[in-house]
C-alpha positions as CSV (number, residue, x, y, z in Angstrom):
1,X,-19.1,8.8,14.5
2,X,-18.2,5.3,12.7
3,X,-21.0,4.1,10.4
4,X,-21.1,0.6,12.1
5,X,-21.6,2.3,15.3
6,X,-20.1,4.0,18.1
7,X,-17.6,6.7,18.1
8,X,-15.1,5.0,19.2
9,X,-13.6,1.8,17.4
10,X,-10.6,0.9,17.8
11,X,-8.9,0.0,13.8
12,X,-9.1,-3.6,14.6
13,X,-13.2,-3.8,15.4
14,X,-13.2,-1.0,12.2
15,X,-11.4,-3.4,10.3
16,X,-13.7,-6.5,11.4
17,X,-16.9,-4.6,10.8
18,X,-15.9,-3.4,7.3
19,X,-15.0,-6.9,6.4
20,X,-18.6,-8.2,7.5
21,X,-20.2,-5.3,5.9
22,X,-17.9,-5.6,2.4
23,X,-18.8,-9.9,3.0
24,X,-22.4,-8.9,3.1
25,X,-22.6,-6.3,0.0
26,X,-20.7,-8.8,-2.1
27,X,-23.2,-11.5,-1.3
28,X,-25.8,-9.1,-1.8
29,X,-25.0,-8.2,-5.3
30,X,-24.8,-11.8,-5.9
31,X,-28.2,-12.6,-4.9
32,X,-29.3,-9.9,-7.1
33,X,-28.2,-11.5,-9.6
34,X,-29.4,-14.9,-9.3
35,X,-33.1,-13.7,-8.2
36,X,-33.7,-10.6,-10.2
37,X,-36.6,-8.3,-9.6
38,X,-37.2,-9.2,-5.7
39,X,-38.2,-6.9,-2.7
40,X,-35.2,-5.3,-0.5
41,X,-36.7,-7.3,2.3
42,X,-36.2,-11.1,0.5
43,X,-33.1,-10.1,-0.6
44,X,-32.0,-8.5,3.1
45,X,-33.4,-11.6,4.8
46,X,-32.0,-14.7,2.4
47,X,-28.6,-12.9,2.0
48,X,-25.4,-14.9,3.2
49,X,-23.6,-13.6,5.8
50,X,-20.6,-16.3,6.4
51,X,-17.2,-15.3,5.1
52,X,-16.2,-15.1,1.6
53,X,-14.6,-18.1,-0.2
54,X,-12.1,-18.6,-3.3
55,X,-14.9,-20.6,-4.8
56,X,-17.3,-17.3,-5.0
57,X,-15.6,-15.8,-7.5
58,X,-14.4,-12.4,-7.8
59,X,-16.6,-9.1,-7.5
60,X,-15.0,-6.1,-10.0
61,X,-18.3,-3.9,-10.3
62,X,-19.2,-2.9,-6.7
63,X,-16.4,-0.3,-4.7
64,X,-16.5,-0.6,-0.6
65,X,-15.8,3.2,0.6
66,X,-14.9,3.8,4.2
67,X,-14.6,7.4,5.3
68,X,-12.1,8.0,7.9
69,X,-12.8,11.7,10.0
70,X,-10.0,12.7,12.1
71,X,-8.0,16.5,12.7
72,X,-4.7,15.3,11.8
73,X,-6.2,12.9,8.9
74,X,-5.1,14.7,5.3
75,X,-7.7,15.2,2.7
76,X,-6.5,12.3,0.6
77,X,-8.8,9.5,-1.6
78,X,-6.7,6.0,-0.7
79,X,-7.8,3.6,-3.4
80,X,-6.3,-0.4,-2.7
81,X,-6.6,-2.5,-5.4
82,X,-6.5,-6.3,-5.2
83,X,-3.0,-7.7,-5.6
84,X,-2.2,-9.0,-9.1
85,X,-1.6,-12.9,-9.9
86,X,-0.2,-15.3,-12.1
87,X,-2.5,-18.0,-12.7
88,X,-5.5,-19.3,-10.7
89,X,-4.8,-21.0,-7.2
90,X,-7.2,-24.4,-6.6
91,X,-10.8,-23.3,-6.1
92,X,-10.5,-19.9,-8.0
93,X,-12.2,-18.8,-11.0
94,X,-10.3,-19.7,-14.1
95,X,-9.6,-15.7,-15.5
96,X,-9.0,-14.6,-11.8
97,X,-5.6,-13.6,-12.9
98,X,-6.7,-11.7,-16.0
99,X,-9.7,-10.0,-14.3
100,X,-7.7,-9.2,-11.6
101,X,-5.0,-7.4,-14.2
102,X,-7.8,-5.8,-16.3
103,X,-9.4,-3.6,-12.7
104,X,-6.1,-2.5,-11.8
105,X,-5.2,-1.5,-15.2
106,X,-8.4,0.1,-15.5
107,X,-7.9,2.2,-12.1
108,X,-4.5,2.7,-13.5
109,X,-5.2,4.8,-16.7
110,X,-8.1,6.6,-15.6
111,X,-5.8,8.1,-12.9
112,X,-3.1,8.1,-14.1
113,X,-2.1,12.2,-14.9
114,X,-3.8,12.8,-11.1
115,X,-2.4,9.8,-8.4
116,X,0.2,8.6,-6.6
117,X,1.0,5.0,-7.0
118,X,2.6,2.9,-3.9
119,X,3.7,-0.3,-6.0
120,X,4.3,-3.1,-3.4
121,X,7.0,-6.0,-3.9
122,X,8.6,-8.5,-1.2
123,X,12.5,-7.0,-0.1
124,X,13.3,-11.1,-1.3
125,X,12.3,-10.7,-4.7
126,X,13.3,-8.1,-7.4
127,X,11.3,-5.6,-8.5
128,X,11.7,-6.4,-12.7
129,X,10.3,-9.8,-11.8
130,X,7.1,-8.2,-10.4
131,X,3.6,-8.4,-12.4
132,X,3.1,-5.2,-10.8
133,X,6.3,-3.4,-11.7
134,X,5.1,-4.8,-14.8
135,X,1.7,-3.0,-15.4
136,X,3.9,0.3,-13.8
137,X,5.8,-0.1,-17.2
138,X,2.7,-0.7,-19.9
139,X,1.0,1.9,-18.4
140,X,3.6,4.9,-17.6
141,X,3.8,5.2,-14.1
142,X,7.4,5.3,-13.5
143,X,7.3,9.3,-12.7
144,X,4.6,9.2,-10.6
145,X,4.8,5.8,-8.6
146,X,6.7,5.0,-5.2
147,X,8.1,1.4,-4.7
148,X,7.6,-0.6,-1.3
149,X,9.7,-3.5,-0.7
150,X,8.2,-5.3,1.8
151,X,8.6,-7.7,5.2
152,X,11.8,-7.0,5.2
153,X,12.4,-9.0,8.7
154,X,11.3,-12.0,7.1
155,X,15.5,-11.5,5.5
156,X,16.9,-11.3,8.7
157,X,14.9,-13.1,11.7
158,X,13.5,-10.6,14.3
159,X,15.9,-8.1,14.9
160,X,14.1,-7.3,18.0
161,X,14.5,-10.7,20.2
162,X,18.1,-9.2,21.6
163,X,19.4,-12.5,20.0
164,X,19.3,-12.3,16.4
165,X,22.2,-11.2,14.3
166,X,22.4,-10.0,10.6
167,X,23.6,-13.6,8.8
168,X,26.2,-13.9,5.9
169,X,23.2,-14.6,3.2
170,X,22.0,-11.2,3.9
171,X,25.3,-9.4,4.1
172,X,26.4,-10.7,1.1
173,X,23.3,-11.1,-1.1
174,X,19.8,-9.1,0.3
175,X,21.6,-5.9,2.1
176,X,23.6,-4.9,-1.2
177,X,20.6,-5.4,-3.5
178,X,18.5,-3.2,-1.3
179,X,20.9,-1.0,-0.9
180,X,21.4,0.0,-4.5
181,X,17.7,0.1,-4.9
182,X,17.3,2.6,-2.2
183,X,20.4,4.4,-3.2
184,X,19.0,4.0,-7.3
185,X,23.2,3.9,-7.5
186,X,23.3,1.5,-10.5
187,X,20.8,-1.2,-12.5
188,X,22.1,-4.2,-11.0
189,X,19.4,-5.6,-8.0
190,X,16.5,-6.1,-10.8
191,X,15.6,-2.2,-10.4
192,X,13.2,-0.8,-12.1
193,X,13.4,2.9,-12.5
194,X,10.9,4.6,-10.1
195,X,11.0,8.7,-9.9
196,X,10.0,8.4,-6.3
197,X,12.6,5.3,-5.2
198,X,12.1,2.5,-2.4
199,X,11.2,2.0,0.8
200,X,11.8,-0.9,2.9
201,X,8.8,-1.8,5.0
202,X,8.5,-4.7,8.3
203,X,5.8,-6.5,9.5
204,X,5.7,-8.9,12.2
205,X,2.3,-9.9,14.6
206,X,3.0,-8.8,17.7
207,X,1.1,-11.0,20.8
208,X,0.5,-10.6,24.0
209,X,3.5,-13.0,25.3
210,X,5.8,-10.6,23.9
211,X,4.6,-7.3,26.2
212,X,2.5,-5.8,23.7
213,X,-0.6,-6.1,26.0
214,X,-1.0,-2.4,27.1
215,X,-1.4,-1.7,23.4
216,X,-3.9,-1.7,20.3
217,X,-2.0,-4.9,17.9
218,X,-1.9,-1.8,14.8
219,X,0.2,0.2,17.2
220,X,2.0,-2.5,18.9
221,X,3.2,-3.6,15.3
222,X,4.6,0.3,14.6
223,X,6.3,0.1,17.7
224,X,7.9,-3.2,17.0
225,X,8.6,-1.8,13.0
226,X,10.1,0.9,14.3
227,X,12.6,-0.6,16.8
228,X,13.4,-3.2,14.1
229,X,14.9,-0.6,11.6
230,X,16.9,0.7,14.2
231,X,19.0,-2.3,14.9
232,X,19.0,-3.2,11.5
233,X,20.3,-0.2,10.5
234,X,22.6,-0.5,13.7
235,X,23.6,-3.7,12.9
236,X,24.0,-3.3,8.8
237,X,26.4,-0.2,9.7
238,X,29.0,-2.1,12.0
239,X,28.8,-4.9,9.3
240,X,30.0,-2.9,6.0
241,X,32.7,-1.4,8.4
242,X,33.9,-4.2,9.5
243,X,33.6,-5.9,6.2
244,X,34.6,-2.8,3.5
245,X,36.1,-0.2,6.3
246,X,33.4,2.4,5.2
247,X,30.6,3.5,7.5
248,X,26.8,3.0,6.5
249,X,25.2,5.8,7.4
250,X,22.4,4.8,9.5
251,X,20.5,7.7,9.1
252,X,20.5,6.6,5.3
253,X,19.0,3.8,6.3
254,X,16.2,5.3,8.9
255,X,14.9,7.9,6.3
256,X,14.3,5.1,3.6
257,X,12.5,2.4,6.4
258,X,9.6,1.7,7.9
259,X,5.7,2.8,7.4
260,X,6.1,6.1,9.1
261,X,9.3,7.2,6.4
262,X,6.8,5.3,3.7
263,X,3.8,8.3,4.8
264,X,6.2,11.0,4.9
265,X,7.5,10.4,1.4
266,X,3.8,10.2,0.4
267,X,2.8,13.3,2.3
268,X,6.0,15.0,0.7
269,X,5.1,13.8,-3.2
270,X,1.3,14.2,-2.7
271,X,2.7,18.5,-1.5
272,X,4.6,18.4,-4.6
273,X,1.9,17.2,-6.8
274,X,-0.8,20.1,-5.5
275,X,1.9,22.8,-5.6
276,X,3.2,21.7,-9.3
277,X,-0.4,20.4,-11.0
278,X,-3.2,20.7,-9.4
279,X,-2.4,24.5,-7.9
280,X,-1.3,25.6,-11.3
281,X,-4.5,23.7,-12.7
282,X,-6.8,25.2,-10.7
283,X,-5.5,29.1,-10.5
284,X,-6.0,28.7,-14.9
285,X,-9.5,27.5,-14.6
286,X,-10.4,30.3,-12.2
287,X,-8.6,32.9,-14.6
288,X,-10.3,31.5,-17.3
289,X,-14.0,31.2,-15.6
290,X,-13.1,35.0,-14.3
291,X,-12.3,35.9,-18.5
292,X,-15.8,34.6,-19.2
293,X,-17.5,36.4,-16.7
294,X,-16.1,39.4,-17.6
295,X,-16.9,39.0,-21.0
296,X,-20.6,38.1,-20.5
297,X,-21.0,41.3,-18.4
298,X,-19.5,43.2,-21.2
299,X,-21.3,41.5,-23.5
């Protein structure tokens, strides 16, 4: 059963209710602060309940945690951190962009030797420009952290339409960049050395006028995602053909796209990472807990 009740949200309403409820306790621990040393019920009754703006600053102390239950859910802690900045947009607190720097780094080293990190960077823009691909450097990430190049549609138009084609900007500049960074064939494409590659990744927000009403939007939009990939990678193929006379393998393309390939590269490192480290870890600490015991009783 959800905690904002029912049994039965869909991820949408779960996502809407968390929002209100992450809204409120941010408000909350600002009210704190400014009236120290009142009752729970002052507090619960003066607290602001109207959506969060740039102008209230930033909140680094207090972690939302929503607990998702399901049989086919894995046992896995997901920690987001906020995206990282330049400088401060109008209406922001001055150090945003240094604040926002200092949490992730902090989340960064303290996990370090015992996470997976899913670094996130638009498919237009290249990877050694990135302020994260940046902090994936200072901090020593690269063996341990996956890159995501993201809205990759927003390259080529929506693939799915039945009208769009793959245009010469892409052909000639975008596809060949990507493709050496998911083929991590050569430095050129502003690569940064991850052990766990690229993925490209789509997003586009599918509406009712395109005949997405039967469904929920978070599955209309894996739907769409999915559908786009293939003609890309339909499309890509016959264009190197025709333009080098070798054949893209689409399949190439498939395994390396799209959210679901993104989870099962996660799933797949996250399997390596408890049969390598944590396995090992923990069979030593139970030989070594079993060594004591046996030594007290002989004691």
């Amino acid at each position: 059963p959800s905690a904002f009740g029912g049994d039965g949200l869909e991820l949408e309403e779960l996502g809407d209710a968390v929002m209100k409820e992450m809204t409120r306790q941010v408000r909350l621990e600002a009210l704190r602060q400014e009236q120290n040393g009142k009752s729970e019920e002052f507090y619960a009754k003066n607290v602001r309940t109207e959506p969060l703006e740039p102008s209230d600053g930033l909140c680094t102390k207090k972690l939302l945690v929503v607990e998702l239950n399901s049989p086919k859910a894995p046992n896995l802690d997901v920690v987001d951190c906020p995206g990282l900045v330049a400088a401060a947009a109008k209406g922001r607190p001055e150090n945003v962009a240094a604040q926002t720097a200092q949490l992730v780094r902090s989340y960064a080293k303290k996990h370090r030797s015992s996470a997976l990190f899913v670094v996130a960077v638009k498919a237009s823009e290249q990877p050694n420009n990135s302020l994260a691909m940046r902090l994936v450097q200072e901090v020593g990430l690269e063996s341990c952290a996956l890159g995501v190049l993201t809205m990759t549609d927003v390259l080529t138009g929506d693939l799915n339409d039945g009208k769009t084609q793959l245009h010469s900007t892409f052909l000639k500049h975008h596809g060949p960049r990507l493709l050496q960074l998911l083929r991590a064939s050569s430095d050129q494409g502003g690569g940064v050395q991850l052990s766990l590659g690229y993925t490209l990744t789509a997003l586009n927000d599918v509406c009712e006028d395109r005949g997405w009403l039967s469904l929920s939007r978070v599955d209309a939009m894996a739907q769409w995602e999915q559908r786009y990939f293939q003609q890309l990678a339909k499309q890509w193929a016959i264009a190197e053909e025709t333009k080098n006379g070798e054949a893209l393998d689409p399949n190439f393309l498939l395994e390396r796209c799209s959210c679901n390939s993104l989870w099962r590269h996660i799933k797949e490192a996250v399997d390596n990472f408890v049969r390598d480290n944590w396995l090992a870890s923990t069979v030593r600490l139970v030989q070594q807990e079993e060594e004591e015991i046996r030594g007290r009783r002989l004691g």
